[in-house]
C-alpha positions in Angstrom: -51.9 146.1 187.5 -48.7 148.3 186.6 -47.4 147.8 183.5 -43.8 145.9 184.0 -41.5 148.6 182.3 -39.2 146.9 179.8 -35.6 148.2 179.3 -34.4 149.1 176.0 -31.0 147.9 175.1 -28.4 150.6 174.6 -27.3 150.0 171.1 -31.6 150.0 170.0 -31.9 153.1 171.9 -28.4 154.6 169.9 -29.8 153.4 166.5 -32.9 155.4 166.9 -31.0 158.4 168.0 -32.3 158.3 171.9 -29.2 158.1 173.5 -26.5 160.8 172.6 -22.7 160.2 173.4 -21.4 162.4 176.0 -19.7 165.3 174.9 -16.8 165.0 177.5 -13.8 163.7 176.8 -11.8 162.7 173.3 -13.8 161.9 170.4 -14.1 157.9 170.3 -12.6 156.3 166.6 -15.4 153.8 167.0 -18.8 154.5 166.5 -21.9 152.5 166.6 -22.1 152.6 162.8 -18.7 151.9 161.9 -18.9 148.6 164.1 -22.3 147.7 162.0 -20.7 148.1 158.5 -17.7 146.4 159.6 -20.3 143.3 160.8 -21.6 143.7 157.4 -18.5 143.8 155.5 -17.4 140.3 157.2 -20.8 138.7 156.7 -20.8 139.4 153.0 -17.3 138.4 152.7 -17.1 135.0 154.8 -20.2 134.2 155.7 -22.6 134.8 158.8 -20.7 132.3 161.1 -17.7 134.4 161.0 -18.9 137.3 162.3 -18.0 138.0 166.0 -16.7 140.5 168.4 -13.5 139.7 168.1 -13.2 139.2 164.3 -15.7 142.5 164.2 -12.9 144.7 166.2 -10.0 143.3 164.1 -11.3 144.6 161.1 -11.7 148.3 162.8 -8.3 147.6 164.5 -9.3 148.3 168.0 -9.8 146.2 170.7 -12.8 143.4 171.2 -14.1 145.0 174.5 -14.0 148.5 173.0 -16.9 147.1 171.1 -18.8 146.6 174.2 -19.1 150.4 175.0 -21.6 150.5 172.1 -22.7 147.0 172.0 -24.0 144.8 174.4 -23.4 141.3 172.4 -23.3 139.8 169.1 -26.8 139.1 169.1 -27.5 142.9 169.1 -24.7 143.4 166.5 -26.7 141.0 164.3 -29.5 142.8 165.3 -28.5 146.2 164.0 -26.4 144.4 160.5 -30.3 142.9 159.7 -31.5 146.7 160.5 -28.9 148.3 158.2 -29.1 146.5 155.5 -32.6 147.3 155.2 -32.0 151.2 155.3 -34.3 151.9 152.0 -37.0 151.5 152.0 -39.9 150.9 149.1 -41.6 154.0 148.6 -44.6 154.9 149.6 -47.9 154.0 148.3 -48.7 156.0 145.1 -52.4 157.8 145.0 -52.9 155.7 142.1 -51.8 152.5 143.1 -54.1 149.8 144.1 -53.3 147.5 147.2 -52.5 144.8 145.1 -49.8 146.3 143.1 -48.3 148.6 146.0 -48.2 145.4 148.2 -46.2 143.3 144.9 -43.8 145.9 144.9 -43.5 145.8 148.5 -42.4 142.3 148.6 -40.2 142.4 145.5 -38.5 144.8 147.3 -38.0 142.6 150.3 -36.8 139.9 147.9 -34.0 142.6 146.4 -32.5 142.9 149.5 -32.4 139.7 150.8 -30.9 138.6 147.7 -28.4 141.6 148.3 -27.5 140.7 151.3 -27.4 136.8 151.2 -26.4 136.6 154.7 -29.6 137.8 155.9 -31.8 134.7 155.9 -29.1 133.1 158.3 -29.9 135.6 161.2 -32.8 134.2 163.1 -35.6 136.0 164.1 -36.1 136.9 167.2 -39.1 138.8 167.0 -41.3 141.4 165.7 -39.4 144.2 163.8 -38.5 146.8 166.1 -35.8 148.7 164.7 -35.7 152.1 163.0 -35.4 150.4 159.0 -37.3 147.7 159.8 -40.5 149.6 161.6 -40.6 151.6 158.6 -40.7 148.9 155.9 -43.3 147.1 158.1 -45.3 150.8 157.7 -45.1 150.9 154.3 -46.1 147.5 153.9 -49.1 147.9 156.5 -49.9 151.2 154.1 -50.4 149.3 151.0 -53.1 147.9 153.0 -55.3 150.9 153.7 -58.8 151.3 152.8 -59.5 147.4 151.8 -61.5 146.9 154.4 -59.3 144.5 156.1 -59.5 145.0 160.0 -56.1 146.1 161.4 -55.1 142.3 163.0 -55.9 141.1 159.6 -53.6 143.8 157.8 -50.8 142.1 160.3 -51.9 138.8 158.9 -51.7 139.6 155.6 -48.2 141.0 155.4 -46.6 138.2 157.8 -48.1 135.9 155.5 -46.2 138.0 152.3 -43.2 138.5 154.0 -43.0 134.8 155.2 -43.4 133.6 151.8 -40.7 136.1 150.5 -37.8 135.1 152.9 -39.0 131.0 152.5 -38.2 132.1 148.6 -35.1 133.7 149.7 -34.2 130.8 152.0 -34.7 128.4 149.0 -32.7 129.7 146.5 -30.0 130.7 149.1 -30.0 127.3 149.7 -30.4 125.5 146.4 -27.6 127.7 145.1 -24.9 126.6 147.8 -25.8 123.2 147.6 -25.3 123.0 143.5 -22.0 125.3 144.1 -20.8 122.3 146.2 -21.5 120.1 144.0 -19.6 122.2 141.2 -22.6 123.3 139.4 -24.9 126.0 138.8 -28.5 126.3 140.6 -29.9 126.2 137.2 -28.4 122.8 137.0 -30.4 121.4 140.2 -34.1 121.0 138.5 -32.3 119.1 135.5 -30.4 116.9 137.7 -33.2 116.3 139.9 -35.1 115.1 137.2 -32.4 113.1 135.8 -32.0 111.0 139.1 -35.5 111.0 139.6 -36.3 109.2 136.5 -34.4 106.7 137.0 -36.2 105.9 140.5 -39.6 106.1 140.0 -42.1 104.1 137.7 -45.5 104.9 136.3 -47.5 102.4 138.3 -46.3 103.7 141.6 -46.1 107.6 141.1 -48.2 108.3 138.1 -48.2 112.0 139.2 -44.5 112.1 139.3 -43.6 110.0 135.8 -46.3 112.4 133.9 -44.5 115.6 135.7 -41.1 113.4 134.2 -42.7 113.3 130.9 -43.8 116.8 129.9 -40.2 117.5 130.6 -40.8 120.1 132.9 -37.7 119.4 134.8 -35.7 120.1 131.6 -35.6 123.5 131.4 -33.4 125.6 133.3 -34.8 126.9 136.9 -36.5 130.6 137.0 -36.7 131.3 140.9 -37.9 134.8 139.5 -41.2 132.9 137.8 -41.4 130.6 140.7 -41.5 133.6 143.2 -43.9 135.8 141.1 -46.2 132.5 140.6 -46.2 131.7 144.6 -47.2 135.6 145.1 -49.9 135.9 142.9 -51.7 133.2 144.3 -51.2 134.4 147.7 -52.7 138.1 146.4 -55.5 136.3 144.5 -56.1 134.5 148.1 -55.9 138.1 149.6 -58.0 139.5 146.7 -60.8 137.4 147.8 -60.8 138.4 151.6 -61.1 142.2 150.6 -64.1 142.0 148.2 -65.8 140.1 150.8 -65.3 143.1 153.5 -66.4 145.3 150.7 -69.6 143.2 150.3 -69.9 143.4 153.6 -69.6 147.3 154.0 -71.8 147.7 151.4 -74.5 145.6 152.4 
C-alpha cells in the first residue's frame, strides 16, 4: 500500500528554510520571524491567553489577515513561539563526558528555558517535536545516549521519560509561584504555610506518616525547587543507570 503523503504546513516548511518568498514584487514589512517574536513579546508580557492574531498584528501595526500570508492559524504561531524560544541548544556531548552527565546537563538546560520563558508550559503539546530547534535538542539529547547499549526505542524512552519529568517540574513551580503570588506571598512561603494549616488538621493516630513529616519540621524551611528537581533527576538517572549496566552485562556475556 502507498504511503498517504502528508502535507507540510507552510509556515513549518518557511521555518526550516523550504519555502523561499518570491522575489517579485515589493519587499513585505512582515516576515515570518518578526510575527514569532512579536507572539513572544506578548506571551512574556501578558500571558499565553493573550496572544492572538489580532493582538499579534497590532503589535507589528499591520493588519490581522496580513498575518495569514505567513501563517495559517494561531496554533502554528504557538507552534513556531515554542520553536523559537528553544533556538540554543545544549552543546554537544563532550568526548569525555559520560551519558549520565551529558544527559544532566541536557535536562538542566531544558529546565533554563522553560523557566525563561514561563509561558511555555501553557502551550500544549501536540505532538512529537518536529521543528528545526526542537529536532535538534531532541538530537542532542538522543546523543547523550550513544554507546550505552540501550536499543534505539529505549533511547526514546529514556529521554521522554527526562523530559517529562523536567516540564512536570517546570509546570509545578510555574504553578505554585502564581498561586502564592495571588495569595500575596512568595513561593517560598507555600511549604511553610502548607505545613502550618496542615498541622492543625491532622492527628498522630490517623496520619502518623504525616504528623512525623510535621514534626521533623521539614515543612519549615523555605522551598528549593532547584534541590527538589536535582533530587527527582537523580533518581530517575540512577533508574536509567541500572538499565545500561544490564545491556552491558548482557553484551559482554
Amino acid at each position: 500500500m502507498a504511503q498517504k503523503e502528508i502535507p507540510i504546513p507552510a509556515s513549518i516548511e518557511a521555518a526550516w528554510g523550504l519555502r523561499e518568498r518570491s522575489a517579485k514584487g515589493p519587499k513585505p514589512g512582515l516576515t515570518l520571524a518578526r510575527i514569532v517574536d512579536a507572539g513572544m513579546r506578548v506571551a512574556s508580557t501578558d500571558g499565553l491567553g493573550a496572544v492572538s492574531m489580532s493582538r499579534v498584528a497590532g503589535e507589528l501595526g499591520a493588519a490581522t489577515m496580513a498575518l495569514y500570508r505567513h501563517i495559517g492559524a494561531k496554533d502554528e504561531l504557538l507552534a513556531l513561539m515554542v520553536d523559537a524560544a528553544f533556538k540554543t541548544p545544549p552543546d554537544p556531548r563532550g568526548p569525555a563526558e559520560d551519558w549520565r552527565l551529558a544527559l544532566s546537563r541536557w535536562a538542566r538546560s531544558y529546565l533554563i528555558v522553560l523557566r525563561r520563558h514561563g509561558w511555555l508550559v501553557r502551550v500544549p503539546i501536540s505532538g512529537p517535536p518536529i521543528l528545526p530547534n526542537q529536532v535538534m535538542w531532541f538530537e542532542r539529547g538522543l546523543s547523550c545516549l550513544g554507546g550505552t547499549g540501550l536499543t534505539p526505542p529505549e533511547q526514546v524512552s529514556v529521554l521522554v521519560l527526562v523530559n517529562g519529568f523536567v516540564r512536570n517540574e517546570a509546570i509545578l513551580a510555574a504553578d505554585l509561584d502564581a498561586a502564592a503570588r495571588a495569595a500575596g506571598g512568595s513561593p517560598d512561603d507555600v511549604g511553610a504555610v502548607y505545613g502550618v494549616l496542615l498541622g492543625r488538621l491532622v492527628d498522630a493516630e490517623r496520619f502518623p506518616a504525616i504528623h512525623a513529616i510535621l514534626a521533623s519540621g521539614a515543612f519549615d524551611q523555605p522551598g528549593d525547587t532547584d534541590t527538589n528537581f536535582v533530587f527527582g533527576l537523580e533518581r530517575i538517572l540512577d533508574g536509567v543507570e541500572v538499565l545500561v549496566r544490564a545491556r552491558s552485562g548482557s553484551a559482554t556475556s
